[in-house]
C-alpha positions as CSV (number, residue, x, y, z in Angstrom):
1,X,0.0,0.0,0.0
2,X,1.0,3.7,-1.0
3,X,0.2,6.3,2.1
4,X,0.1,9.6,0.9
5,X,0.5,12.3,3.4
6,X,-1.0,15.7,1.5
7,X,-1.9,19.0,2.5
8,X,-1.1,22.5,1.4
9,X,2.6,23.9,1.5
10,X,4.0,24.3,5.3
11,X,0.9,22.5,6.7
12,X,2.7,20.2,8.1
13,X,3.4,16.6,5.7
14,X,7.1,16.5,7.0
15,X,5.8,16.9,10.5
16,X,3.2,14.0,10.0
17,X,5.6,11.7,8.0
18,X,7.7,11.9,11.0
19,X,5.2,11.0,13.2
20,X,4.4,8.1,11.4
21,X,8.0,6.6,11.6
22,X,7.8,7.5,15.3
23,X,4.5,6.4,16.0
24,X,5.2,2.9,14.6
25,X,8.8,2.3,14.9
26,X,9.1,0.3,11.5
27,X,10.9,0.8,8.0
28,X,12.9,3.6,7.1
29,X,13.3,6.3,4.6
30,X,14.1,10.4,4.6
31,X,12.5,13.4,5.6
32,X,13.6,16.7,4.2
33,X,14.3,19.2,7.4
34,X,13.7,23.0,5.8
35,X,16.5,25.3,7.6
36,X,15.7,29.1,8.1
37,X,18.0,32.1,8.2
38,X,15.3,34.4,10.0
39,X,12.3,34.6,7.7
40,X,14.1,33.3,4.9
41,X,14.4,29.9,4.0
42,X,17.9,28.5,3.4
43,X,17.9,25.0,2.4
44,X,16.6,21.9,2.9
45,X,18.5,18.9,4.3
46,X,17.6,15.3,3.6
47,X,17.3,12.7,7.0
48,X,17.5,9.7,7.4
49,X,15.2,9.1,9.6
50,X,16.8,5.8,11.2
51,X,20.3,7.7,12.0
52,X,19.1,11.1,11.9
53,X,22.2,11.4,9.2
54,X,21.5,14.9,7.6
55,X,23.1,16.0,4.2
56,X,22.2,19.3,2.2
57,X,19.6,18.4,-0.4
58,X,18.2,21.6,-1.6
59,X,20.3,25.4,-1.3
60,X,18.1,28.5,-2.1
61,X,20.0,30.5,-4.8
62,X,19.8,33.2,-2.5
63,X,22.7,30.9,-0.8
64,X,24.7,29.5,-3.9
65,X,28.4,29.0,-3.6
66,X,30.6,27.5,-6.0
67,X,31.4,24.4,-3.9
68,X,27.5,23.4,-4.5
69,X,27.3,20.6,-7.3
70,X,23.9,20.9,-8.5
71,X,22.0,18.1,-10.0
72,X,18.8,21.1,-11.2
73,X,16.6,23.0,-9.7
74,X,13.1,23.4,-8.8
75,X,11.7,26.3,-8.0
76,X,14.0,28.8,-6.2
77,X,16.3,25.6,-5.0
78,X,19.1,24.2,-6.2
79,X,19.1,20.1,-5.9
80,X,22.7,18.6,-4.4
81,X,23.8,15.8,-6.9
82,X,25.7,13.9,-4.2
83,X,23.0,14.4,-1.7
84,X,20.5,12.6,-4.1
85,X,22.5,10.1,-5.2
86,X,22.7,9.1,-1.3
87,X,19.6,8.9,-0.8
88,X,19.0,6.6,-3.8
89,X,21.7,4.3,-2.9
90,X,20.1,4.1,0.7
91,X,16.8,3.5,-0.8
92,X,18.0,0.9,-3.2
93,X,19.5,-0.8,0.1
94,X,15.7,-0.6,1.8
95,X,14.0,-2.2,-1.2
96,X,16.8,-4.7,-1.5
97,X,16.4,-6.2,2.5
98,X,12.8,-5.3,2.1
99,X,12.6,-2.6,4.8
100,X,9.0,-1.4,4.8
101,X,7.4,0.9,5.3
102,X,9.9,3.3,2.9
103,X,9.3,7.3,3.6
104,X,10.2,9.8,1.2
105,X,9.5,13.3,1.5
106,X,8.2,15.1,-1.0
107,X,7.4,13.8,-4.2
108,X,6.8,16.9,-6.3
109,X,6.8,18.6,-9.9
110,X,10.3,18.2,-10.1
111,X,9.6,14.0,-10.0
112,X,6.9,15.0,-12.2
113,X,9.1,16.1,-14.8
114,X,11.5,12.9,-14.5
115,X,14.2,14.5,-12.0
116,X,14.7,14.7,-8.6
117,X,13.4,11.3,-6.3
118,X,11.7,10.1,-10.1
119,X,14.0,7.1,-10.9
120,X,14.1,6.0,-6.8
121,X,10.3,6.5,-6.8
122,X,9.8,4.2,-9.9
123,X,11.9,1.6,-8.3
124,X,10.0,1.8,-4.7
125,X,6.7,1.6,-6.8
126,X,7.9,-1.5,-8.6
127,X,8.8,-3.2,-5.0
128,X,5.3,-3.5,-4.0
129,X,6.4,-2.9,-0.4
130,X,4.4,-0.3,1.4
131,X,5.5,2.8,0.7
132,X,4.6,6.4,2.9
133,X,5.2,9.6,0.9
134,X,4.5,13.2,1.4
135,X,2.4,15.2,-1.9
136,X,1.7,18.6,-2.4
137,X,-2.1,18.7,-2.6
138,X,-2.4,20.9,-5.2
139,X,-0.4,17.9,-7.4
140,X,-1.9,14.6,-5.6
141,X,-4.3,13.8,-8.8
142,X,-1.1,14.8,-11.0
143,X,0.9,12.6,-9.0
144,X,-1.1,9.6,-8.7
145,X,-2.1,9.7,-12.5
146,X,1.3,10.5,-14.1
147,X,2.7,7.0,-11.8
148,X,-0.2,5.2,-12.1
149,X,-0.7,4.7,-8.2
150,X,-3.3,2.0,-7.0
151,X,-3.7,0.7,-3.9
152,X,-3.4,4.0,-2.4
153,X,-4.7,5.9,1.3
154,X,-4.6,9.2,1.6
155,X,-4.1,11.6,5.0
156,X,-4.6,15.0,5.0
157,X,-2.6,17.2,7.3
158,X,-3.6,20.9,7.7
159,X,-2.9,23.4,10.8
């Protein structure tokens, strides 16, 4: 089964996804912690939420250094190429030993468009192991149509 945690943006999906994995003390997977400088938002590091390992996934331009390999970007963010690929390697190792449930947060345009957590979120599809995700809601129909989701329960979060 395919859990998709939706709501609007900052309305807490991260918060609940975290919950979840805390709640039920089973599988593994990555949130994405958003960091602040004051009102602004900074970046966004991926976590594994097992380890609490952190790496910078996502750097506003506002922040852009050359030491920043970027795989693209969505929106205002730039998307860390090494960061990705570790999360794709870690997720490869959860579908390999079977770890369920899997959380990845957020599954977005970006995927959408075939970058991003796309190829990782194909492969955790074609597992069949029970997956919990976070979604915009303004792109869950876009979501679930473009990957063809069945078998799917949605929560919605909203403050």
């Amino acid at each position: 089964m395919i859990t998709i945690v939706t709501g609007k943006i900052n309305e807490g999906k991260t918060t609940e996804l975290k919950l979840l994995y805390h709640k039920d003390k089973k599988g593994d997977g990555f949130i994405s912690v958003k960091k602040m400088d004051g009102q602004n938002v900074h970046s966004f590091l991926a976590t594994k939420l097992s380890t609490r390992e952190q790496q910078l996934l996502m750097l506003h331009k506002n922040y852009y250094s050359e030491s920043f390999i970027s795989a693209g970007k969505t929106g205002p963010y730039l998307v860390n190429l090494f960061t990705l690929s570790w999360v794709e390697k870690s997720i490869e190792k959860m579908i390999k030993k079977r770890v369920e449930p899997i959380y990845l947060d957020e599954i977005g345009m970006f995927e959408y468009e075939g970058y991003g957590f796309d190829s990782i979120f194909r492969k955790m599809i074609e597992s069949n192991l029970d997956l919990i995700i976070t979604v915009r809601k303004e792109f869950l129909d876009i979501i679930i149509k473009h990957y063809d989701l069945k078998d799917v329960k949605i929560v919605e979060v909203s403050r």
